[in-house]
C-alpha positions in Angstrom: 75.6 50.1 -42.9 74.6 53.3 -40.9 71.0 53.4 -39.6 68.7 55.9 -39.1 65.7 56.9 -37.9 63.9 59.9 -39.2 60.7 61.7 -38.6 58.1 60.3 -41.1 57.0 63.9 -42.1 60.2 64.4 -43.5 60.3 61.3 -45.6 58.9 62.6 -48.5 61.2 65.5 -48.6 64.1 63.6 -48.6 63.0 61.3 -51.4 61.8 64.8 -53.6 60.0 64.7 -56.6 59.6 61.8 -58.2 62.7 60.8 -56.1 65.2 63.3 -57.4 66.3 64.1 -54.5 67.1 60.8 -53.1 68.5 59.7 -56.7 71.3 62.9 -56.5 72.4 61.9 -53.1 72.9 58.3 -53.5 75.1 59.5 -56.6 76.6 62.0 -55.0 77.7 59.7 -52.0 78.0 56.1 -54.0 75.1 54.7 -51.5 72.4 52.5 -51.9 69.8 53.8 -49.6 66.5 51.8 -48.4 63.9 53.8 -46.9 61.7 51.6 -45.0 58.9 53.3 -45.5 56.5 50.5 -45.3 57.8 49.8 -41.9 55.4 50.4 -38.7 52.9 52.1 -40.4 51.5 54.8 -38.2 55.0 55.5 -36.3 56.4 58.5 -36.2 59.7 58.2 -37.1 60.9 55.6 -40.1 64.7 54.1 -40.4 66.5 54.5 -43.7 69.5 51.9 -43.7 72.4 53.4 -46.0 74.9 51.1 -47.1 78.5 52.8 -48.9 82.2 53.6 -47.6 81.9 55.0 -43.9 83.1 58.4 -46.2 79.8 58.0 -48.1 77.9 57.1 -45.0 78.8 60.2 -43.6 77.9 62.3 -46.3 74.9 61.0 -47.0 74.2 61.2 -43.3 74.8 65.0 -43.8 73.1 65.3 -46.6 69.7 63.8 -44.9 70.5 66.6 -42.0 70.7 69.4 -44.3 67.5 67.8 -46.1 65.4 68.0 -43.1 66.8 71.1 -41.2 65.9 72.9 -44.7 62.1 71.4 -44.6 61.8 72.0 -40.6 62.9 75.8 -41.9 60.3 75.9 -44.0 57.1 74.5 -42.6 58.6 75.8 -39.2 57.7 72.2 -37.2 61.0 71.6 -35.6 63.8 73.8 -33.8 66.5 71.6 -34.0 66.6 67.9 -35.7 68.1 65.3 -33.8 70.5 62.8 -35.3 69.1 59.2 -34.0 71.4 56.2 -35.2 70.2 52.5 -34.8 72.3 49.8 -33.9 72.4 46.6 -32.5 72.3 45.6 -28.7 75.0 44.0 -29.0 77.7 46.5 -30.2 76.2 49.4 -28.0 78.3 48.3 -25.0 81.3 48.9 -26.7 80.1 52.5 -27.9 79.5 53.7 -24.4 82.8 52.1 -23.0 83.6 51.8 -19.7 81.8 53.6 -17.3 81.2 55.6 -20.6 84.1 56.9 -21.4 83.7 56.3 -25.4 80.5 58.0 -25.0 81.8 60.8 -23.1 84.8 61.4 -25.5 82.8 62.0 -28.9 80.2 64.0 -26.7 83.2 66.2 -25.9 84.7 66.2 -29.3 82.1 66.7 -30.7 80.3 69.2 -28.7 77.2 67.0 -29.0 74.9 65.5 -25.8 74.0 61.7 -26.8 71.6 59.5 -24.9 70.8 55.7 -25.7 67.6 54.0 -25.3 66.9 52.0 -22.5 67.3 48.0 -23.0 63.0 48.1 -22.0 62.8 49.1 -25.0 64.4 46.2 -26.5 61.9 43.4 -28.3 62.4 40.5 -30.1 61.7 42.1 -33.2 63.6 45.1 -32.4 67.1 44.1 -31.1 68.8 47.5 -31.4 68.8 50.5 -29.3 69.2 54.5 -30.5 71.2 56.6 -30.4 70.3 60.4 -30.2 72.7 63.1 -30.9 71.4 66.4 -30.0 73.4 69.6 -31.4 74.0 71.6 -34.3 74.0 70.0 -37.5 77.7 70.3 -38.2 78.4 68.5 -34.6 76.1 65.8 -35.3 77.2 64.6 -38.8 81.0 65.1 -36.5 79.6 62.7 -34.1 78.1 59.9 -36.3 81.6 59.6 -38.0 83.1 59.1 -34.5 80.2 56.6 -33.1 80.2 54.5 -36.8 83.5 54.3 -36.1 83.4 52.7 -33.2 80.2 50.8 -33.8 82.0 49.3 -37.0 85.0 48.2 -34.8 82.9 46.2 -32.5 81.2 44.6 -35.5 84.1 44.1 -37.6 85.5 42.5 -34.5 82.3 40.2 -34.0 82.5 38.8 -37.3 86.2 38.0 -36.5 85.3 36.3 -33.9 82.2 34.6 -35.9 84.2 33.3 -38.3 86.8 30.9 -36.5 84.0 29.6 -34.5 82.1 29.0 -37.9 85.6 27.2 -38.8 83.8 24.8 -35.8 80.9 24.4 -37.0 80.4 22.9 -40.3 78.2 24.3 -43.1 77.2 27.4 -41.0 76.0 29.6 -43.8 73.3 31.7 -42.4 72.3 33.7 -45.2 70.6 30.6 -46.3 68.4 30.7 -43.3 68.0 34.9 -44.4 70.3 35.7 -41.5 73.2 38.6 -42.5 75.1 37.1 -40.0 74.8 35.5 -36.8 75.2 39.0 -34.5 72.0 39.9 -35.4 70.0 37.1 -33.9 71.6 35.4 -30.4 71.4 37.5 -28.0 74.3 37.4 -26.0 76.1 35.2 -23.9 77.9 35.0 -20.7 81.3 33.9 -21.3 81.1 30.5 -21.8 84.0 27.8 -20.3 87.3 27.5 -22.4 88.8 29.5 -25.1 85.8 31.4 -26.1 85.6 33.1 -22.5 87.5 35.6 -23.3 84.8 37.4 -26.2 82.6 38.6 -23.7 79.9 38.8 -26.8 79.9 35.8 -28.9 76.5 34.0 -30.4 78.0 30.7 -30.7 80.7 30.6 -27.5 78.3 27.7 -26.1 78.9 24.8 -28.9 77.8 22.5 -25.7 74.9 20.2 -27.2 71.8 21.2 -26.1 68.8 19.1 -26.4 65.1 21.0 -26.9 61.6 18.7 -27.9 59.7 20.7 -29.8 55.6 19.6 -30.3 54.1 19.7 -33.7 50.6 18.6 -35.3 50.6 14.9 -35.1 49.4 15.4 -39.3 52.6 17.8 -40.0 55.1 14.7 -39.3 54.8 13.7 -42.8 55.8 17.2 -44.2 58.5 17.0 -41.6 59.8 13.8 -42.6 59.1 14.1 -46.5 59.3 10.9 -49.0 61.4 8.2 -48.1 62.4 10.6 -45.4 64.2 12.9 -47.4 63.4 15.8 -46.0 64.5 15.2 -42.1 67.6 13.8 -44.1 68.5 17.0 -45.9 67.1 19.5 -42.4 69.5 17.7 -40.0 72.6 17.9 -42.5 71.8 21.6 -43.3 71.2 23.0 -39.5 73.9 20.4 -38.2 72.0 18.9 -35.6 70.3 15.2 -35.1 66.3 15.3 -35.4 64.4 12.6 -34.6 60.7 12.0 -34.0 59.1 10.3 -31.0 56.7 7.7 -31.4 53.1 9.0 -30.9 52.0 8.8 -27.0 48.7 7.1 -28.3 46.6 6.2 -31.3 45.2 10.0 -31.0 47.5 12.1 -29.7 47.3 15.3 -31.1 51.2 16.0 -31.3 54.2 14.5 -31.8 57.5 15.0 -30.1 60.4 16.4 -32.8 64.1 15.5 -30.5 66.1 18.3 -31.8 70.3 17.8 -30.3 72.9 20.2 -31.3 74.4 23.6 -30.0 72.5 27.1 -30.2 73.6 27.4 -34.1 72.0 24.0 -34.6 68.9 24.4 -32.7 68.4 27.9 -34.2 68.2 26.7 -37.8 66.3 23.2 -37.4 64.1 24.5 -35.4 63.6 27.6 -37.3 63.3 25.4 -40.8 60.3 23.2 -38.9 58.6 26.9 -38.3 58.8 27.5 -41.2 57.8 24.1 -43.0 54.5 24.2 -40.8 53.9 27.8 -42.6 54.4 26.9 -45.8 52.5 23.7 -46.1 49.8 25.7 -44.4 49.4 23.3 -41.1 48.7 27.4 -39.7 45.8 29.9 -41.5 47.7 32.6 -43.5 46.6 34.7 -40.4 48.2 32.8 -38.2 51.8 33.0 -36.7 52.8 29.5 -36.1 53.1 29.0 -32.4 54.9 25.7 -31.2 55.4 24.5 -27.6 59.4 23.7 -26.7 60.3 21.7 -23.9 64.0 22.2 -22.5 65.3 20.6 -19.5 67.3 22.5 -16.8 69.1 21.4 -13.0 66.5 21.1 -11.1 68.9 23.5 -8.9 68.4 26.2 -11.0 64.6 25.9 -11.7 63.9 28.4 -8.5 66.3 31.1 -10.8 64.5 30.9 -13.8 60.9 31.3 -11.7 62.6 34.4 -9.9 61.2 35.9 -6.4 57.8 35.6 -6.7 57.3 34.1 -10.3 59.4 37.5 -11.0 62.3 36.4 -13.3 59.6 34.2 -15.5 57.3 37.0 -15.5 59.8 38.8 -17.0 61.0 36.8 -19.8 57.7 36.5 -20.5 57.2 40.3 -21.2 60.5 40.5 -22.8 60.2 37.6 -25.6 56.5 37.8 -25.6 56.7 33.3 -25.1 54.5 31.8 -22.4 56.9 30.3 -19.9 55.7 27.7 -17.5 58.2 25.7 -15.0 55.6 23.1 -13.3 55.7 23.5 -9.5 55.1 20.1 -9.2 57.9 17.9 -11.6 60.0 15.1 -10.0 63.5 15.7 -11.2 64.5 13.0 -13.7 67.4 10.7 -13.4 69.6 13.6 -13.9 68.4 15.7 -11.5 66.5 18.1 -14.5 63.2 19.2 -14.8 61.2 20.7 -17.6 60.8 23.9 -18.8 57.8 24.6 -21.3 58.0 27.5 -23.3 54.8 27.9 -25.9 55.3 30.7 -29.1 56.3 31.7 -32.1 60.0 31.4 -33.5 61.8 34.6 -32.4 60.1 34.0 -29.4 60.3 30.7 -28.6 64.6 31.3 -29.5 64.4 33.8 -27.0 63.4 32.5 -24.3 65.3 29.4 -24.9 68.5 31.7 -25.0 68.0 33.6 -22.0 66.7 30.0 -19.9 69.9 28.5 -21.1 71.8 31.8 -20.1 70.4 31.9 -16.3 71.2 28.1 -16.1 74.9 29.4 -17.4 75.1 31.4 -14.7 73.9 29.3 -11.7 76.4 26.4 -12.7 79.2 29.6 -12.5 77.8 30.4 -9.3 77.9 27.0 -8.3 81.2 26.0 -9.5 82.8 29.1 -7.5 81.2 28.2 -4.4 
């Protein structure tokens, strides 16, 4: 689909009277358009995701243009409308090329200047960037056919790639987890060893088991297990991962220790299912997002990366994924030379982090290796 973001004044112009005029452009151009207009109430600007042909895309792209250039006219509050396109993080690479060169070419083409966010701006709720095209209106409905195309090619090419590792990985369906697909969750990966190396992009390159013990309510372990342990049962077969439960540390230990072993895909869902669980059967107040402490274990060789100069790198991925990371100063390394990274937050979070720890380790042991 293409994305956009539009100024919220011109919102209701584009919908018209008693949405007439959205109703004669989604015929026109064979779209189904959403305007998230519910969306971060108070912004400025509001994306309206339109899903048809790239044709229809295009014209309904021109359409919205003409829309809000006519209302700008009339009520005089802009000079010239920018086009801004959204797209995910991870396709953005390929739009600018090498040392930009994509980007360059459609700015020439098209006669258009076009400037991308900056990854800062990047949260975990928000993983893509925009793109502003600046120009007249004819040169910016010119570029968004040239810079679809190319985002499209770097999805189609994603899911390509998706799909023979799904081939690997049994009963990966994420739209049962309410995932489109998997490009829009896992952030990146170095290349990982072997054949999957050479997709520089790939969410599930690393199908190396990864273990992560995640704390919940000592009272939630029955929910988690369900009757006659059904439910543990049918989460471990669905996310493709093995789950187990620690004993309790004592009679009243507040928490209990969930062993969650599997690759990213795996940890992702069960550990996203057991967020969700805890949600539903109310173990968090409607108010509250339901925040979980993770425990992974890297090298102890790498620990000093993931703290960074100065606490810097952890101070970082704190502000970036919004998780409380804590590496204890203090930890003996275990029989494997690993020590324990605690990460406390919600979901998205708490994926984050885990992601970009596992990624930093990825990179150490490449370091390493060369050396």
């Amino acid at each position: 689909p293409l994305r956009m973001l539009v100024p919220t004044q011109f919102v209701g112009a584009i919908i018209g009277k008693e949405g007439l005029t959205i109703k004669n452009l989604t015929k026109q151009t064979q779209s189904k358009v959403d305007i998230h207009r519910k969306e971060n109430a108070g912004a400025a600007e509001k994306p309206i995701t339109i899903h048809a042909s790239p044709e229809g895309c295009a014209e309904a792209c021109r359409m919205i243009l003409d829309i809000m250039q006519k209302e700008a006219d009339e009520t005089k509050s802009a000079e010239e409308i920018p086009l801004k396109i959204l797209a995910h993080n991870s396709l953005v690479g390929r739009l600018i090329g090498k040392e930009g060169r994509n980007l360059k070419k459609i700015e020439q083409d098209t006669g258009t200047k076009i400037i991308i966010s900056p990854l800062q701006d990047l949260t975990i709720y928000n993983p893509e960037r925009t793109i502003t095209v600046k120009g007249s209106m004819e040169a910016c409905a010119n570029a968004e056919v040239e810079i679809m195309k190319k985002l499209r090619e770097a999805y189609e090419n994603d899911v390509v790639a998706v799909n023979q590792q799904a081939n690997l990985i049994p009963g990966l369906n994420l739209s049962a987890l309410g995932i489109s697909t998997g490009l829009s969750v896992l952030p990146s990966t170095p290349g990982a060893r072997g054949a999957a190396a050479a997709t520089p992009y790939h969410p599930f390159a690393l199908l190396e088991q990864e273990v992560v013990n995640l704390f919940i309510p000592t009272q939630a372990v029955g929910a988690i297990i369900g009757k006659k342990g059904q439910h543990i049962k049918q989460l471990a077969r669905f996310a493709g991962a093995s789950i187990k439960i620690a004993p309790a540390e004592g009679p009243d230990a507040s928490e209990r220790m969930v062993i969650i072993t599997g690759p990213p895909e795996a940890q992702f869902k069960a550990q996203g299912r057991i967020f969700g669980k805890l949600k539903e059967e109310n173990f968090f107040s409607p108010k509250e997002e339901v925040k979980l402490e993770a425990h992974i274990k890297v090298p102890s060789f790498a620990a000093g990366r993931v703290i960074g100069k100065g606490g810097k790198t952890v101070n970082e991925l704190q502000n970036l994924t919004s998780a409380e990371v804590i590496v204890p100063r203090d930890q003996t390394p275990d029989e494997n030379e690993e020590v324990i990274v605690k990460i406390i937050g919600h979901f998205f979070a708490s994926q984050t982090a885990q992601r970009k720890i596992r990624d930093i380790v990825q990179q150490v042991k490449q370091q390493e290796h060369k050396q």
